[in-house]
Each structure stands twice: as structure tokens, then as C-alpha cells.
N, CA, C and O of each residue as an XYZ file, in Angstrom:
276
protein
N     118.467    120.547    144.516
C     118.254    119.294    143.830
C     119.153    119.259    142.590
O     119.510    120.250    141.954
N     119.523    117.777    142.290
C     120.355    117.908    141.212
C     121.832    118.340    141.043
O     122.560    118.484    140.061
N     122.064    118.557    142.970
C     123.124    119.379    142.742
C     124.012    118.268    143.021
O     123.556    117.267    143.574
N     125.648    118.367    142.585
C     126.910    117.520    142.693
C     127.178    117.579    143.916
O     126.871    118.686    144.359
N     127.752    116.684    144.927
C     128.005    116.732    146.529
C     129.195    115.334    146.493
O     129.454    114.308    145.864
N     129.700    116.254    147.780
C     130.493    114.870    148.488
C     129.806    114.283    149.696
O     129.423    115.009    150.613
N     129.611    112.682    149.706
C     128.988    112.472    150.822
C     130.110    111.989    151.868
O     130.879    111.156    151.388
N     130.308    112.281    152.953
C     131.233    112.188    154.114
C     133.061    112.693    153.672
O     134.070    112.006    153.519
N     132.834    114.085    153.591
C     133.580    114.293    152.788
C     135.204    114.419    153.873
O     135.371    115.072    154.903
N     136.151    113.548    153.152
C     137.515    113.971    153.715
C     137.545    112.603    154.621
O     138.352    112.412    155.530
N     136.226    111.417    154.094
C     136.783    110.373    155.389
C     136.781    109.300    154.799
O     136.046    109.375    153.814
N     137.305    108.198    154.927
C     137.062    106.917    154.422
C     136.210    106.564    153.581
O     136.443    105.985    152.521
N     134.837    106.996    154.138
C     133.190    106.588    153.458
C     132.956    108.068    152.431
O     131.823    108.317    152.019
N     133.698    108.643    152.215
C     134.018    109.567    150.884
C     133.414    109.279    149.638
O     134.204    108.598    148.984
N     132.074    109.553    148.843
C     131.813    109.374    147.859
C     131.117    110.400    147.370
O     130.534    111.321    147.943
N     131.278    110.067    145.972
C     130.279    111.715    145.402
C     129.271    110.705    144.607
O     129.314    109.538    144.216
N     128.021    112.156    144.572
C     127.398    111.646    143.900
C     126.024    112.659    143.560
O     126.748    113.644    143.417
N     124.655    113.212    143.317
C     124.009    113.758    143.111
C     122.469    113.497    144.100
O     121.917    112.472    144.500
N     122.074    115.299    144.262
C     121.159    114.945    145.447
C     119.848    115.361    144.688
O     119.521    116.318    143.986
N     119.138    114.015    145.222
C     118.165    113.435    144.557
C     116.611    114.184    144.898
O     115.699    114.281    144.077
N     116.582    114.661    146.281
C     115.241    114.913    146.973
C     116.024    115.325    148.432
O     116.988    114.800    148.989
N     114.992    116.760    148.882
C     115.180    117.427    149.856
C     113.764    117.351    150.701
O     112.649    117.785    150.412
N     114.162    116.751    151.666
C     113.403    115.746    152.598
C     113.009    117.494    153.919
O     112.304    117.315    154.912
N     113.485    118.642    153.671
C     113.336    119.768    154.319
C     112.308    119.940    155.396
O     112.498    120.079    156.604
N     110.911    119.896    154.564
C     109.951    120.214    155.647
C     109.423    118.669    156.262
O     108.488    118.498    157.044
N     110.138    117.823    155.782
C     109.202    116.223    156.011
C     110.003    115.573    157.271
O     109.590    114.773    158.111
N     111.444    116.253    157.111
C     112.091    115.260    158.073
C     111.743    115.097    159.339
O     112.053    113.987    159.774
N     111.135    115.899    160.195
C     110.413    115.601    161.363
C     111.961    116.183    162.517
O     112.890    116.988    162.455
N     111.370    115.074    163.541
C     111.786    115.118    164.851
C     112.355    113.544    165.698
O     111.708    112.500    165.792
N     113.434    113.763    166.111
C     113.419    112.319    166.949
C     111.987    112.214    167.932
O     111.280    113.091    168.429
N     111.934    111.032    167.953
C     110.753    110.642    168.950
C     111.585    109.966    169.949
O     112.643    109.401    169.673
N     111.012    110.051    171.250
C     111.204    109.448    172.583
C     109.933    109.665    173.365
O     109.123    110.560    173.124
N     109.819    108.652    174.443
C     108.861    108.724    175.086
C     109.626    108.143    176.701
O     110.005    107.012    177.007
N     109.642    109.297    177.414
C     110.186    109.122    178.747
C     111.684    109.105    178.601
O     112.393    109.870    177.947
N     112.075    107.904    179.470
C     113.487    107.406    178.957
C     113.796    106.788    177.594
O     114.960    106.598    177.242
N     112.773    106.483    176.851
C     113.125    105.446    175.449
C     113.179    106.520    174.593
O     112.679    107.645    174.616
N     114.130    105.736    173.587
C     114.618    106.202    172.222
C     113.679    105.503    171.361
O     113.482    104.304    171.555
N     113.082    106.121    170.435
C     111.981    105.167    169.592
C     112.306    105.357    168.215
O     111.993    104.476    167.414
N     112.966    106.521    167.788
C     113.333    106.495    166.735
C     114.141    107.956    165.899
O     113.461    108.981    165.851
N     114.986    107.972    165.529
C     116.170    109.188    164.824
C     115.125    110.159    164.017
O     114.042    109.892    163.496
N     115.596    110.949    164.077
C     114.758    112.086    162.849
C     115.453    111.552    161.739
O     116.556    111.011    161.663
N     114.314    111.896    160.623
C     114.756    111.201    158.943
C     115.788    112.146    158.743
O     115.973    113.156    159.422
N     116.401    111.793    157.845
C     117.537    112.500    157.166
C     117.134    113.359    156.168
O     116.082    113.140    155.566
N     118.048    114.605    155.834
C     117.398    116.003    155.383
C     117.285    115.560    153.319
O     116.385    115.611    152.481
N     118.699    115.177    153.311
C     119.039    114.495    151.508
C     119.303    113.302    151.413
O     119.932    112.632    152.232
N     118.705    112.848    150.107
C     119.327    111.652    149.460
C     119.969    111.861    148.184
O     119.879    112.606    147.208
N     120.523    111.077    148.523
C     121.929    111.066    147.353
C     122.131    110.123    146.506
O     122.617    109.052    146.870
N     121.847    110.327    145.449
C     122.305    108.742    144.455
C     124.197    109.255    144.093
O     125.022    110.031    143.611
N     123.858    108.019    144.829
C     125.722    107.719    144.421
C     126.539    107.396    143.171
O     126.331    106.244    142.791
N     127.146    107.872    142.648
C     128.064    107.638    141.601
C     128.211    105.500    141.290
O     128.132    104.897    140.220
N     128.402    105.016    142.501
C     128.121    103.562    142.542
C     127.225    103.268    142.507
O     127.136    102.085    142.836
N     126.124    103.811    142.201
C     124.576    103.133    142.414
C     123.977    102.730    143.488
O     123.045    101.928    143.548
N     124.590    103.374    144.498
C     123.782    103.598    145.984
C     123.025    104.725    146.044
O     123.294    105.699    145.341
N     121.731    104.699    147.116
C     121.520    106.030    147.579
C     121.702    106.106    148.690
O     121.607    104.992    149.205
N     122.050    107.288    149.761
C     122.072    107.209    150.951
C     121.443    108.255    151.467
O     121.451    109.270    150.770
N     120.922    108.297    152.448
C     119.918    109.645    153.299
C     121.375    110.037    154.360
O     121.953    109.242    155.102
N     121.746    111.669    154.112
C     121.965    112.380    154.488
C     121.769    113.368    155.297
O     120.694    113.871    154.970
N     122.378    114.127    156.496
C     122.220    115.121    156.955
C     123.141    116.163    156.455
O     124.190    115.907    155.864
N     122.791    117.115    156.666
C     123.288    118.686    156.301
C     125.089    118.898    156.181
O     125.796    119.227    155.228
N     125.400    118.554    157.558
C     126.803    118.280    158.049
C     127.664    117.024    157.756
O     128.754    116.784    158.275
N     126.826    116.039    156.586
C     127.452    114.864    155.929
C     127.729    115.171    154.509
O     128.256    114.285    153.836
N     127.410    116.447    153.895
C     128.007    116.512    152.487
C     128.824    118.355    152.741
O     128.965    119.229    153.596
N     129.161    118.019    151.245
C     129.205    119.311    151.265
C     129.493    119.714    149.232
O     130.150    118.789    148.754
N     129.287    120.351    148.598
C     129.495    120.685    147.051
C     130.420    119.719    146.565
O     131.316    119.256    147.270
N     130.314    119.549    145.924
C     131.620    118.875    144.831
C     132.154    119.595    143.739
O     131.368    119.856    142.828
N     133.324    119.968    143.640
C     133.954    121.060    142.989
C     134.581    120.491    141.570
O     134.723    120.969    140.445
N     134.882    119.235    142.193
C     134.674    118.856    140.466
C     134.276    118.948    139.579
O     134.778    119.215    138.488
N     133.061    118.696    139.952
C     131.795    118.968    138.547
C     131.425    117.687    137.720
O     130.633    117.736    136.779
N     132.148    116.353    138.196
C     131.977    115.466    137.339
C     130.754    114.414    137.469
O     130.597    113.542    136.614
């Protein structure tokens, strides 16, 4: 928590910003029932963005920010 990150780092949608809450033991599981898709597993972090967004994250969508800024 608290820590500096890049969110989608190295791509277009590239932003930094600070992670807010670690969603760890809450995020669950996709649900399906049979053939249906009912709904995505929650995302692990959220991130308040340097722009004043937040966005819910997975693991493999940030990574440190070495900047520090």
C-alpha cells in the first residue's frame, strides 16, 4: 500500500500513480454457471492515478515506479 507503480506499463494506457488498497484475500473467483460467463474475478489493486483516476488492477498490469515521483 502506498506504494508508487506504473499502471500498463510500456503501452499507450501508461500511467503512474499510487496503490490505494489490496483487494488480496477479497478478490474472489470468476463465476460461470455451465456454459455462461456471469462475471470476471475483481481485480487484486487500485490505483489512484496521478490524473485523478482510480483504476482496479491485476498483478501483471503494474509494476514499481522507479521514479519516485
Amino acid at each position: 500500500m502506498n506504494s508508487r507503480v506504473l499502471v500498463h506499463p510500456g503501452t499507450d494506457r501508461e500511467k503512474r500513480g499510487v496503490i490505494v488498497e489490496d483487494f488480496a484475500d477479497t478478490a474472489g473467483k470468476a463465476v460461470e454457471i455451465g456454459e455462461h460467463h456471469i462475471a470476471d474475478a475483481a481485480r487484486r489493486w487500485a490505483v489512484a492515478l496521478d490524473d485523478g483516476g482510480l483504476e482496479f488492477v491485476d498483478d501483471g498490469d503494474l509494476t514499481a515506479d522507479g521514479e519516485g515521483n
